[in-house]
LONULO-609782 format. One record per residue: residue in one letter; y, z, x of N, C-alpha, C in turn; residue number from 1. Coordinates in pm, 1 decimal. Example, Ala and Ser with C-alpha at 12.3 -4.5 7.8 and 13.67 -1.06 7.14 Angstrom:
// LONULO-609782
<rec aa="a" n_py="-569.0" n_pz="780.0" n_px="1319.0" ca_py="-450.0" ca_pz="780.0" ca_px="1230.0" c_py="-330.0" c_pz="780.0" c_px="1320.0" i="1"/>
<rec aa="s" n_py="-225.0" n_pz="708.0" n_px="1285.0" ca_py="-106.0" ca_pz="714.0" ca_px="1367.0" c_py="3.0" c_pz="787.0" c_px="1290.0" i="2"/>
This chain:
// LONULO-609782
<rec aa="x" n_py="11791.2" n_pz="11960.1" n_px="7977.7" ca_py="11751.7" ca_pz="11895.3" ca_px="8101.5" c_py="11645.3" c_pz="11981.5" c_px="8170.1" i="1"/>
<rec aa="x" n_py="11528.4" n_pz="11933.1" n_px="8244.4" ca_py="11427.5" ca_pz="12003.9" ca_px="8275.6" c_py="11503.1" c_pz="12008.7" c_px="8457.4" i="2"/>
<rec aa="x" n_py="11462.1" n_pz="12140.9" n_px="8431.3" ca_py="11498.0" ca_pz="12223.3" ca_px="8580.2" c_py="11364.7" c_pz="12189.7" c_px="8685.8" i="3"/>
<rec aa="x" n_py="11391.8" n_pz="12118.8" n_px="8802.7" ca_py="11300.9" ca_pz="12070.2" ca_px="8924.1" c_py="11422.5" c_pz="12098.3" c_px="9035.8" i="4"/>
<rec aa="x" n_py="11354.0" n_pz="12143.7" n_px="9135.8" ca_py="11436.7" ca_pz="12225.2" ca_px="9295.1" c_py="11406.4" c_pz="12054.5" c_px="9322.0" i="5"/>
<rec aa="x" n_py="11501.0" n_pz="12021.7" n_px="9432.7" ca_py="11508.2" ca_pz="11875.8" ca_px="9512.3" c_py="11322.4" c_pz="11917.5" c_px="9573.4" i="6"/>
<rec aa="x" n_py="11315.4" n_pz="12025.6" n_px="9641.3" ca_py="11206.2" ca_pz="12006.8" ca_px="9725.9" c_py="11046.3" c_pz="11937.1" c_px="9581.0" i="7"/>
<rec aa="x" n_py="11077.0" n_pz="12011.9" n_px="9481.3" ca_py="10949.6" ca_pz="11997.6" ca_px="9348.4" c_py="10948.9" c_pz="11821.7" c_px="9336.9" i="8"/>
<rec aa="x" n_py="11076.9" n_pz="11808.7" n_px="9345.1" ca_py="11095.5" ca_pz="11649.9" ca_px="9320.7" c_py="11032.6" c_pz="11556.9" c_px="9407.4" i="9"/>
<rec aa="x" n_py="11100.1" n_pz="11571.4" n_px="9545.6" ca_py="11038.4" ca_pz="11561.6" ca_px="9641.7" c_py="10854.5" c_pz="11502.3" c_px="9682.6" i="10"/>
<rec aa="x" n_py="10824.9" n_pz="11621.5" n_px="9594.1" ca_py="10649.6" ca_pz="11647.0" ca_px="9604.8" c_py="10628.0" c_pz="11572.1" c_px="9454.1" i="11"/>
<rec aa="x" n_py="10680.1" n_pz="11523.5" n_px="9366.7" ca_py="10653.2" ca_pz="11412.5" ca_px="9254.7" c_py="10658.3" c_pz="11284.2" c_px="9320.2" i="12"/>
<rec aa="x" n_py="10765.9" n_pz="11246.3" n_px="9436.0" ca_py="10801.4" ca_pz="11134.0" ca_px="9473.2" c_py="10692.4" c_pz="11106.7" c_px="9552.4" i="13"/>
<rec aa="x" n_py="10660.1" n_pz="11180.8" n_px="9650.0" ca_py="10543.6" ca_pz="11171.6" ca_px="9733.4" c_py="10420.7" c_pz="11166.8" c_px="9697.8" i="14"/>
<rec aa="x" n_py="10401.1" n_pz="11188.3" n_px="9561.7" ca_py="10251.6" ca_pz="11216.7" ca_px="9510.7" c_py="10253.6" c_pz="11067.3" c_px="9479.4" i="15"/>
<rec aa="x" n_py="10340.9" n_pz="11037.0" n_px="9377.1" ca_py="10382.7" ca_pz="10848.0" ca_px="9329.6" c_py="10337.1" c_pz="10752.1" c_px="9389.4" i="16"/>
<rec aa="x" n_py="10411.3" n_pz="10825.8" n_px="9542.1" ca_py="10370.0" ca_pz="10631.8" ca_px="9624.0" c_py="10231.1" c_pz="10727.6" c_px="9665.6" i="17"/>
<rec aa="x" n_py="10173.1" n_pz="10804.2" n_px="9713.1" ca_py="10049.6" ca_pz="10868.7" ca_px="9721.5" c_py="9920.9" c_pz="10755.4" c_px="9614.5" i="18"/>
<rec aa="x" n_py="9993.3" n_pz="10723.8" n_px="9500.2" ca_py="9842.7" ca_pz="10689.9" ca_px="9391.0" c_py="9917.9" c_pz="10549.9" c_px="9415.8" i="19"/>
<rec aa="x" n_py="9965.8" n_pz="10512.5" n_px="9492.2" ca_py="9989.6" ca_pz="10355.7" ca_px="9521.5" c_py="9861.3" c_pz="10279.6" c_px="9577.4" i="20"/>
<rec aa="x" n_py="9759.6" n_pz="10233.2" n_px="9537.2" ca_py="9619.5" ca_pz="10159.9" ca_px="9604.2" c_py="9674.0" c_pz="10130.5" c_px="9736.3" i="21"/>
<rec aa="x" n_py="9601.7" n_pz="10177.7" n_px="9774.7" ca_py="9593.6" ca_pz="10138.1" ca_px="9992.7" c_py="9601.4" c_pz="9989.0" c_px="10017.8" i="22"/>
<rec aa="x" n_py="9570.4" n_pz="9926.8" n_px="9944.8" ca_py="9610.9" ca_pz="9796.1" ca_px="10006.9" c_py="9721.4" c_pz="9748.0" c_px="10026.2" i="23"/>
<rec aa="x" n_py="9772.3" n_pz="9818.4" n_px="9835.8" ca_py="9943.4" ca_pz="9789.6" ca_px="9858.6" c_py="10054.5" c_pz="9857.3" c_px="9948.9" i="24"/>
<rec aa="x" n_py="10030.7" n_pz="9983.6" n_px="9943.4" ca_py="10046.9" ca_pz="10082.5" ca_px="10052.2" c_py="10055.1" c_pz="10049.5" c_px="10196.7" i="25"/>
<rec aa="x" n_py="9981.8" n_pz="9966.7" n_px="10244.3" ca_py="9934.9" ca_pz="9935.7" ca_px="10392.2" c_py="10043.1" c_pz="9815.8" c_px="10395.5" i="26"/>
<rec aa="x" n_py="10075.3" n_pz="9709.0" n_px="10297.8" ca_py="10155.5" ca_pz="9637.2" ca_px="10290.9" c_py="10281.1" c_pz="9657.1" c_px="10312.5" i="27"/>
<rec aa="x" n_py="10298.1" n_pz="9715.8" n_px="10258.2" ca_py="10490.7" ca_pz="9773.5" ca_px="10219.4" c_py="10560.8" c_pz="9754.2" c_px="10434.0" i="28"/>
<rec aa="x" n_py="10654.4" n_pz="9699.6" n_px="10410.4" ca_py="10688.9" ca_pz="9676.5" ca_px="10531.0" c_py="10795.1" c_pz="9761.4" c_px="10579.3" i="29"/>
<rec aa="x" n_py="10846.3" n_pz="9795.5" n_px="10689.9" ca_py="10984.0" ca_pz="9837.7" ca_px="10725.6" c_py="11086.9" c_pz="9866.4" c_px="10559.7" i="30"/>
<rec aa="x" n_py="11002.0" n_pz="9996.3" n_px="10479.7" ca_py="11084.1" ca_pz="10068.4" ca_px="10422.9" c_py="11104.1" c_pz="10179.9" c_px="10419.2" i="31"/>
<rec aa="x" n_py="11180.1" n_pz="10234.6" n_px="10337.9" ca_py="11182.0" ca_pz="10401.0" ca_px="10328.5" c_py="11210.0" c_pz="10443.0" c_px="10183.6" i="32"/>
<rec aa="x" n_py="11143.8" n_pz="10526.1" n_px="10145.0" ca_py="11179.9" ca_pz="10596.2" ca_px="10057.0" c_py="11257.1" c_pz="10756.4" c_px="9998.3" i="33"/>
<rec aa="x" n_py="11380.8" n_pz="10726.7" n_px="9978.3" ca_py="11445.6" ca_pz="10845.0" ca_px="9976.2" c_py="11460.9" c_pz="10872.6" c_px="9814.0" i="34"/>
<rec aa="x" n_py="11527.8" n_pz="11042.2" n_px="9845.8" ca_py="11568.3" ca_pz="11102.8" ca_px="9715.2" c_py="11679.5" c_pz="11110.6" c_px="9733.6" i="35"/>
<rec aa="x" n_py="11764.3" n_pz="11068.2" n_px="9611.1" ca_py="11942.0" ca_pz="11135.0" ca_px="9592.4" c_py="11909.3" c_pz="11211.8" c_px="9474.1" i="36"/>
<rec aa="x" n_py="12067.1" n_pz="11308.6" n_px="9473.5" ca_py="12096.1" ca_pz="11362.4" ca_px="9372.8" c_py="12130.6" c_pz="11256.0" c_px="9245.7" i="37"/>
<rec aa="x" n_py="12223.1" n_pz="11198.4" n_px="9282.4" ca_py="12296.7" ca_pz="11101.6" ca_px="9179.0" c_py="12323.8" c_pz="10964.6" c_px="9246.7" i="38"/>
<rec aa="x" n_py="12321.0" n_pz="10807.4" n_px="9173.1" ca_py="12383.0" ca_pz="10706.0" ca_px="9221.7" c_py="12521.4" c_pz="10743.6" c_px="9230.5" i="39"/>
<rec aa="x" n_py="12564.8" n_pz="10649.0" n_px="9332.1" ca_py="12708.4" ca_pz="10669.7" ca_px="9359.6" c_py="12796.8" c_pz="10580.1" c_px="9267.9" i="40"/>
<rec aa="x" n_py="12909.9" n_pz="10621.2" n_px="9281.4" ca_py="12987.5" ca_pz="10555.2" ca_px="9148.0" c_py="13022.9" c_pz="10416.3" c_px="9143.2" i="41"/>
<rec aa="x" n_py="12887.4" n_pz="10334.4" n_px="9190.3" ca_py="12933.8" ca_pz="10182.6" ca_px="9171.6" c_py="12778.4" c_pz="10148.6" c_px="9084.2" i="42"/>
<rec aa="x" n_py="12764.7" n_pz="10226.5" n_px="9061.5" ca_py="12600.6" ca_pz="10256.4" ca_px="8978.4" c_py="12637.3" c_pz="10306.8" c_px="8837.7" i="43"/>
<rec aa="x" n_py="12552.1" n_pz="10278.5" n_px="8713.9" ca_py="12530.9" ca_pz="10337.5" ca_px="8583.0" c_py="12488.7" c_pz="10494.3" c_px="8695.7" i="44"/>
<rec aa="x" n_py="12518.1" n_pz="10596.4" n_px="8560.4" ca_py="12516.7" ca_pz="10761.9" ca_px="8606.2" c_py="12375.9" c_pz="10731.8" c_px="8556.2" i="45"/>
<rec aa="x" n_py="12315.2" n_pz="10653.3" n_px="8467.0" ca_py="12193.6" ca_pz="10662.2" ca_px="8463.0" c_py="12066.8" c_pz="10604.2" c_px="8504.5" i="46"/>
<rec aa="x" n_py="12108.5" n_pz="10542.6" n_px="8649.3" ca_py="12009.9" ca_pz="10487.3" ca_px="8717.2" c_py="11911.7" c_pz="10594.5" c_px="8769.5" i="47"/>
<rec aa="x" n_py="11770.8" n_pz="10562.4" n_px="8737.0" ca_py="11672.7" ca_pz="10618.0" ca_px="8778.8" c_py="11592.9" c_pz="10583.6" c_px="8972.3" i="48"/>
<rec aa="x" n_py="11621.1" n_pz="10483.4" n_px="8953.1" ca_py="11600.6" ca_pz="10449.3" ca_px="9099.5" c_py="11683.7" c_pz="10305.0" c_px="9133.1" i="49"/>
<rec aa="x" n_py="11646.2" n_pz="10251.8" n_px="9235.5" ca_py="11727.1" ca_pz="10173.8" ca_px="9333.5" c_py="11645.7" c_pz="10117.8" c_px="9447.3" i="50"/>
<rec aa="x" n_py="11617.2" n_pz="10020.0" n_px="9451.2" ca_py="11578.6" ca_pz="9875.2" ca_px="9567.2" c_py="11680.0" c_pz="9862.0" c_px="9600.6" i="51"/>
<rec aa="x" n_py="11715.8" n_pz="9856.7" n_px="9721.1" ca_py="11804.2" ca_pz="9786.9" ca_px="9862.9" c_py="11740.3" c_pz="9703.4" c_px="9947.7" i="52"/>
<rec aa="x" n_py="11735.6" n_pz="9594.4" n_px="9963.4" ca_py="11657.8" ca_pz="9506.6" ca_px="10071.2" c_py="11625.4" c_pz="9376.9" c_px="10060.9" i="53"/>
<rec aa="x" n_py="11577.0" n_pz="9342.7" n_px="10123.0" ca_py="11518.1" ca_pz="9163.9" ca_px="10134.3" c_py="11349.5" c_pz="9197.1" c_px="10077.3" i="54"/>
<rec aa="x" n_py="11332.3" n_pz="9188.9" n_px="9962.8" ca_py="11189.4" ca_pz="9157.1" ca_px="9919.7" c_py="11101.1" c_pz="9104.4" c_px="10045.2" i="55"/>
<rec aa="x" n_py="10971.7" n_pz="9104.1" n_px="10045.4" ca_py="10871.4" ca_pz="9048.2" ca_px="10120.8" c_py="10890.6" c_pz="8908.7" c_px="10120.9" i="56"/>
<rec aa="x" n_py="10880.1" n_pz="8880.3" n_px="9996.6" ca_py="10845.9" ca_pz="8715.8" ca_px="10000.3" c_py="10973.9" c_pz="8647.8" c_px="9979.7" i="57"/>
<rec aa="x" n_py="11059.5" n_pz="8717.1" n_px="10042.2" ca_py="11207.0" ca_pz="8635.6" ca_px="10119.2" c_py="11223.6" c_pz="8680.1" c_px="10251.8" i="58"/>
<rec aa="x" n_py="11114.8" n_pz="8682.8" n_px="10324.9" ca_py="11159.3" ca_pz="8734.7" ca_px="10425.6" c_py="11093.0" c_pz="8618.0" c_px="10515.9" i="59"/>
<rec aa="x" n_py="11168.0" n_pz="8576.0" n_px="10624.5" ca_py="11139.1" ca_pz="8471.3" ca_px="10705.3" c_py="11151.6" c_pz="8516.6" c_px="10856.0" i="60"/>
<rec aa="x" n_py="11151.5" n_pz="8420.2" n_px="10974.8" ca_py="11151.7" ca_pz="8476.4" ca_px="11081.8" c_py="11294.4" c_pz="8493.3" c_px="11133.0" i="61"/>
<rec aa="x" n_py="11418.9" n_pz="8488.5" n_px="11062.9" ca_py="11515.9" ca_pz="8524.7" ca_px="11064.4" c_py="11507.5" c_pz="8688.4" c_px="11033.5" i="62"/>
<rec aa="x" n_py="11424.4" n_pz="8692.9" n_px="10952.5" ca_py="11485.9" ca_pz="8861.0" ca_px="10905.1" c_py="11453.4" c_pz="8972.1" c_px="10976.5" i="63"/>
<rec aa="x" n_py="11311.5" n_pz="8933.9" n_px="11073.6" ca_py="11267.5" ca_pz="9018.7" ca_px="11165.0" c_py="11367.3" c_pz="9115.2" c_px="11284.8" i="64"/>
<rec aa="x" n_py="11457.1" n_pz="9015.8" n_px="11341.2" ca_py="11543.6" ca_pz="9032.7" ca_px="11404.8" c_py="11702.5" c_pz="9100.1" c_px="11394.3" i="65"/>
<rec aa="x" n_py="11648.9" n_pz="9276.5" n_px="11420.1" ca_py="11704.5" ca_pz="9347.1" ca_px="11409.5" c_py="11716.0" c_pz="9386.1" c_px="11270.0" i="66"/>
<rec aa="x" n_py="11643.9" n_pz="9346.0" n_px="11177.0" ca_py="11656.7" ca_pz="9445.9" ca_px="11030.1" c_py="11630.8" c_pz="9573.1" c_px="11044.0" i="67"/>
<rec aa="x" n_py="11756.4" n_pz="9650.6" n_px="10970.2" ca_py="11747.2" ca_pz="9762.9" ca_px="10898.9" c_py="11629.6" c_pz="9785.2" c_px="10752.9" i="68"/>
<rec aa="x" n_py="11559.9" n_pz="9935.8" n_px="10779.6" ca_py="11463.0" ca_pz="9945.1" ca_px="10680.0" c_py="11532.0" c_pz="9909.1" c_px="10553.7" i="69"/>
<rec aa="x" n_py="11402.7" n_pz="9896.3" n_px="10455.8" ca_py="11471.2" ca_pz="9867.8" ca_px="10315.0" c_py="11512.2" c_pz="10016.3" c_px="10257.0" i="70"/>
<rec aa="x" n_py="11537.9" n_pz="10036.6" n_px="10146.9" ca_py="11531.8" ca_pz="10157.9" ca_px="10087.3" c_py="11519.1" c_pz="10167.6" c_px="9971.3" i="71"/>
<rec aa="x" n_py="11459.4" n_pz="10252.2" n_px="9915.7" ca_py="11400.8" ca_pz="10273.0" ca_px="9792.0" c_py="11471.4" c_pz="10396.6" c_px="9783.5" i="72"/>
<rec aa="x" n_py="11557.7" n_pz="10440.6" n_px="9662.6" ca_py="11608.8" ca_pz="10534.7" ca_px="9649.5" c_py="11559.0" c_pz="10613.3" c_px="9481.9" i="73"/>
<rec aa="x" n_py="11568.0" n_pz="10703.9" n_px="9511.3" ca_py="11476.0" ca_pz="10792.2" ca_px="9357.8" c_py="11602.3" c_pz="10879.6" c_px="9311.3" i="74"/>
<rec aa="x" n_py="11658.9" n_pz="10874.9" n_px="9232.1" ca_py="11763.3" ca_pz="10928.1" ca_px="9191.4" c_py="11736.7" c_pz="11078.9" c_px="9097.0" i="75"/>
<rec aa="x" n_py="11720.7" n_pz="11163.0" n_px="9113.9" ca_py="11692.6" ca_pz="11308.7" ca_px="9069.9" c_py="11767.3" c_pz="11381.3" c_px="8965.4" i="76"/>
<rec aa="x" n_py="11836.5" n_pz="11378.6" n_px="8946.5" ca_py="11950.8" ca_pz="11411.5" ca_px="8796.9" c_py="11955.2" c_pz="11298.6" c_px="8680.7" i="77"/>
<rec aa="x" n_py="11903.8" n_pz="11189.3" n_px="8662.1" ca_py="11959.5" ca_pz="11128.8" ca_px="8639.9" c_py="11806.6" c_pz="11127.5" c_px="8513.0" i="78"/>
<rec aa="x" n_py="11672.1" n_pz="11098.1" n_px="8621.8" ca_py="11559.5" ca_pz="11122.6" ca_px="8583.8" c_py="11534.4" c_pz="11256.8" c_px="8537.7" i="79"/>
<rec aa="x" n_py="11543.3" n_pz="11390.1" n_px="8573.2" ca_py="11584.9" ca_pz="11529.5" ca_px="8505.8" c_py="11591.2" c_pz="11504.0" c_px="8372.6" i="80"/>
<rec aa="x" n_py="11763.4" n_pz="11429.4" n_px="8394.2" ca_py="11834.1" ca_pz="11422.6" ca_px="8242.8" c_py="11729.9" c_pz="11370.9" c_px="8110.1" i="81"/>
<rec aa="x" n_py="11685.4" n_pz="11244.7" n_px="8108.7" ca_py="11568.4" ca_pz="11165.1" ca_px="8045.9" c_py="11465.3" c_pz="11258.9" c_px="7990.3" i="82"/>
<rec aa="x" n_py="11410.7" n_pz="11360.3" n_px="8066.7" ca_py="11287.7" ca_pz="11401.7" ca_px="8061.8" c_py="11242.8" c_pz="11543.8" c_px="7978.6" i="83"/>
<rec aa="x" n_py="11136.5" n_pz="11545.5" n_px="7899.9" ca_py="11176.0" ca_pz="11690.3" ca_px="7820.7" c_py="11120.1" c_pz="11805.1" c_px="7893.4" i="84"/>
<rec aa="x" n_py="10976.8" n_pz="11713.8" n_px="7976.1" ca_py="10946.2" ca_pz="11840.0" ca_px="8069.6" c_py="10879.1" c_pz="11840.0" c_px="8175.9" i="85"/>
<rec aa="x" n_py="10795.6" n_pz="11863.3" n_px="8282.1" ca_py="10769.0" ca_pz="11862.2" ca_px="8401.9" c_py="10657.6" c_pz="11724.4" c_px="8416.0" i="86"/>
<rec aa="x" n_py="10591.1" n_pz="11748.0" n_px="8315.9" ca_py="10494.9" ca_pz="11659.5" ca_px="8279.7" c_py="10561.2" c_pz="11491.7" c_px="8288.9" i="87"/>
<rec aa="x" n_py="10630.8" n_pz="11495.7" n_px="8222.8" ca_py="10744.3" ca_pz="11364.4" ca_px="8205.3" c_py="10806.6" c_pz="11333.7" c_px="8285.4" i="88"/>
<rec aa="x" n_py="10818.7" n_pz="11421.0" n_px="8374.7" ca_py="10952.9" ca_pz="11423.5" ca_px="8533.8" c_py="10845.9" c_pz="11322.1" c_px="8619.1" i="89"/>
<rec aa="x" n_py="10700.7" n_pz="11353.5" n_px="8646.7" ca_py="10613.9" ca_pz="11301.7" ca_px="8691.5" c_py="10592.1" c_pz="11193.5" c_px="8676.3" i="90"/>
<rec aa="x" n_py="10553.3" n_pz="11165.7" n_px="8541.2" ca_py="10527.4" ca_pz="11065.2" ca_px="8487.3" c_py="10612.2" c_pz="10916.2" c_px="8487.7" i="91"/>
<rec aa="x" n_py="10764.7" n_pz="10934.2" n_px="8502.1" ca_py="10868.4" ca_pz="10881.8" ca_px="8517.3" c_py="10908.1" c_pz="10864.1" c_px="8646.8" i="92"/>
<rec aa="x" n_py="10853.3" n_pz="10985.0" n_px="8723.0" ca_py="10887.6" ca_pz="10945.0" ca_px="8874.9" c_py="10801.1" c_pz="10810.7" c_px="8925.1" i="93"/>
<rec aa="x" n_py="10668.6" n_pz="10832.9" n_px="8869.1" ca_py="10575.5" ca_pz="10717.9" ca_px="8874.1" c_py="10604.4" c_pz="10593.0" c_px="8846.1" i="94"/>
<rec aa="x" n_py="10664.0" n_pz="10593.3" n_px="8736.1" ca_py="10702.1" ca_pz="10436.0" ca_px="8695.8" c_py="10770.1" c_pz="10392.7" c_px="8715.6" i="95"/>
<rec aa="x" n_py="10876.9" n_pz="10448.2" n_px="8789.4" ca_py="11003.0" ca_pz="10469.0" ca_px="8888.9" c_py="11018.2" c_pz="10415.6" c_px="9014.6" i="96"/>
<rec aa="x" n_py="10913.4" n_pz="10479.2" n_px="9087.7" ca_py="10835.3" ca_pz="10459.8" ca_px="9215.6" c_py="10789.6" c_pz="10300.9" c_px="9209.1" i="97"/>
<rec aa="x" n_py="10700.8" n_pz="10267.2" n_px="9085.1" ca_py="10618.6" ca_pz="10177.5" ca_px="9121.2" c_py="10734.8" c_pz="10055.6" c_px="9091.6" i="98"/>
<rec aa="x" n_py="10836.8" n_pz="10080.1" n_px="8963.0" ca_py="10907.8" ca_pz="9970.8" ca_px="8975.4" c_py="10967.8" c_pz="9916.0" c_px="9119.2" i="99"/>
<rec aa="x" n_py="11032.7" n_pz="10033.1" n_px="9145.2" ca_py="11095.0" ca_pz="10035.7" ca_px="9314.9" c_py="10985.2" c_pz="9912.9" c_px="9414.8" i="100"/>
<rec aa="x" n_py="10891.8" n_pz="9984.5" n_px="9402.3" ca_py="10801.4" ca_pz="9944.7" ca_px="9528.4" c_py="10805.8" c_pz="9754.5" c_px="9494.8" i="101"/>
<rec aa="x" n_py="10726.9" n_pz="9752.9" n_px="9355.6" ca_py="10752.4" ca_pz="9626.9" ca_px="9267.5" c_py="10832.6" c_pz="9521.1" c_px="9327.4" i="102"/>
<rec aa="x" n_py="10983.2" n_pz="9558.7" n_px="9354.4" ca_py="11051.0" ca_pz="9482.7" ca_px="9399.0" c_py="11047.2" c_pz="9461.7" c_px="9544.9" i="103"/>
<rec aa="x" n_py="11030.7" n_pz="9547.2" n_px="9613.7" ca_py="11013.8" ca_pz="9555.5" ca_px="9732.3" c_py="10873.4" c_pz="9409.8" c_px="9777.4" i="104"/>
<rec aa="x" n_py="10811.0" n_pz="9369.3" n_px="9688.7" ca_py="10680.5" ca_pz="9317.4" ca_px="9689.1" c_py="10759.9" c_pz="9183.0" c_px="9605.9" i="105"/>
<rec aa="x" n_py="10870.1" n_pz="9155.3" n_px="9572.3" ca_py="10905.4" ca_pz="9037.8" ca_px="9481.5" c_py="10910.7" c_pz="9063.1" c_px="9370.8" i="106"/>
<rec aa="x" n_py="10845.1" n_pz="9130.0" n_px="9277.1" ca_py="10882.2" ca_pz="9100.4" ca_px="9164.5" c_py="11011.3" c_pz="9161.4" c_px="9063.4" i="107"/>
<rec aa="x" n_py="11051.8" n_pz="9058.4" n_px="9017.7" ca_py="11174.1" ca_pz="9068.9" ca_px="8923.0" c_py="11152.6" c_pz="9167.5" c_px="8821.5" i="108"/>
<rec aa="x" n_py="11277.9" n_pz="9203.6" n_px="8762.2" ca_py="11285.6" ca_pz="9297.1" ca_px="8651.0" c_py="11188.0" c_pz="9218.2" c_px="8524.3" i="109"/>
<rec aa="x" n_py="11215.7" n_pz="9084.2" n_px="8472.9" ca_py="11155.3" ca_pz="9002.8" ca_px="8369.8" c_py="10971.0" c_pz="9081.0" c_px="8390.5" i="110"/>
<rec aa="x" n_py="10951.7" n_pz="9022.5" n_px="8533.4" ca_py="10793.0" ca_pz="9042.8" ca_px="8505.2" c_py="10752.1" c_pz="9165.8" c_px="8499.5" i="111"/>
<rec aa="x" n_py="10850.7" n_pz="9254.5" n_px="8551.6" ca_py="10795.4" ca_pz="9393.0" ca_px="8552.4" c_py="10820.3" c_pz="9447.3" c_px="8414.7" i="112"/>
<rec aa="x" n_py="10910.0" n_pz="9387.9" n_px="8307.6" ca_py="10922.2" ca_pz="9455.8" ca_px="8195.5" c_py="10778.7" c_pz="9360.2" c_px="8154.7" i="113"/>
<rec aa="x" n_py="10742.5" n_pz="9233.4" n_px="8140.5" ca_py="10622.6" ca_pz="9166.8" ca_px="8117.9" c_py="10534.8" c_pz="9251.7" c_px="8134.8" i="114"/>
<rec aa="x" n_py="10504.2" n_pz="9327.1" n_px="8236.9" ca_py="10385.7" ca_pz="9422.0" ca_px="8306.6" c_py="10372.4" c_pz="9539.7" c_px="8300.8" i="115"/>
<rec aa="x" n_py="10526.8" n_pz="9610.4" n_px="8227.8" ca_py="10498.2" ca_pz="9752.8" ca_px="8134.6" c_py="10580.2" c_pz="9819.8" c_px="8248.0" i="116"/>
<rec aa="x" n_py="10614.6" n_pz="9798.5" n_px="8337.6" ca_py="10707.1" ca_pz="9847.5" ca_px="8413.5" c_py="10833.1" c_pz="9884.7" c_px="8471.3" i="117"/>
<rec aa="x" n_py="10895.7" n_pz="9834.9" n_px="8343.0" ca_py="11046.3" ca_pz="9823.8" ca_px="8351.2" c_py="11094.7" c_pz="9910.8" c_px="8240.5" i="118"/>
């Protein structure tokens, strides 16, 4: 398993949505993006990340009112485990990230494996 401090991780996760194009970036609505150590035990031990939320394009003028942010969660051990080395931690955080965001924007697992992203 390749050794990364939470903070190294951290600065992979941030670089990720960082090379996200500004348009899409500027889009993204009332979310957040966090790091865990591990999914919690209603999760595969090998989930890499995690969407929580109402997608964009389900969101109506019902949802405005009083929603909690979405969350995008990046799971850090789990991605470690997968990876042979720092290079790959990156690389995975990326495709990780972008699946995350992906959904956050609508799209399903189908099109994102369609689109190299799943």
């Amino acid at each position: 398993m390749v050794e990364l401090s939470l903070e190294e991780f951290e600065v992979a996760v941030g670089d990720a949505l960082d090379s996200i194009p500004g348009e899409l970036a500027r889009a993204m609505d009332n979310v957040v993006v966090l790091v865990e150590d591990e999914p919690g035990p209603e999760f595969p031990p090998d989930l890499l990340g995690l969407y929580e939320g109402t997608p964009l394009t389900e969101r109506d003028s019902w949802w405005a009112a009083g929603a909690l942010p979405d969350r995008i969660t990046i799971f850090r051990r789990p991605t470690l485990a997968v990876c042979a080395d720092r290079a790959e931690v990156v690389a995975e955080v990326r495709i990780t990230v972008v699946h995350e965001v992906a959904h956050h924007f609508g799209l399903d697992d189908a099109r994102l494996h369609e689109l190299g992203w799943a």
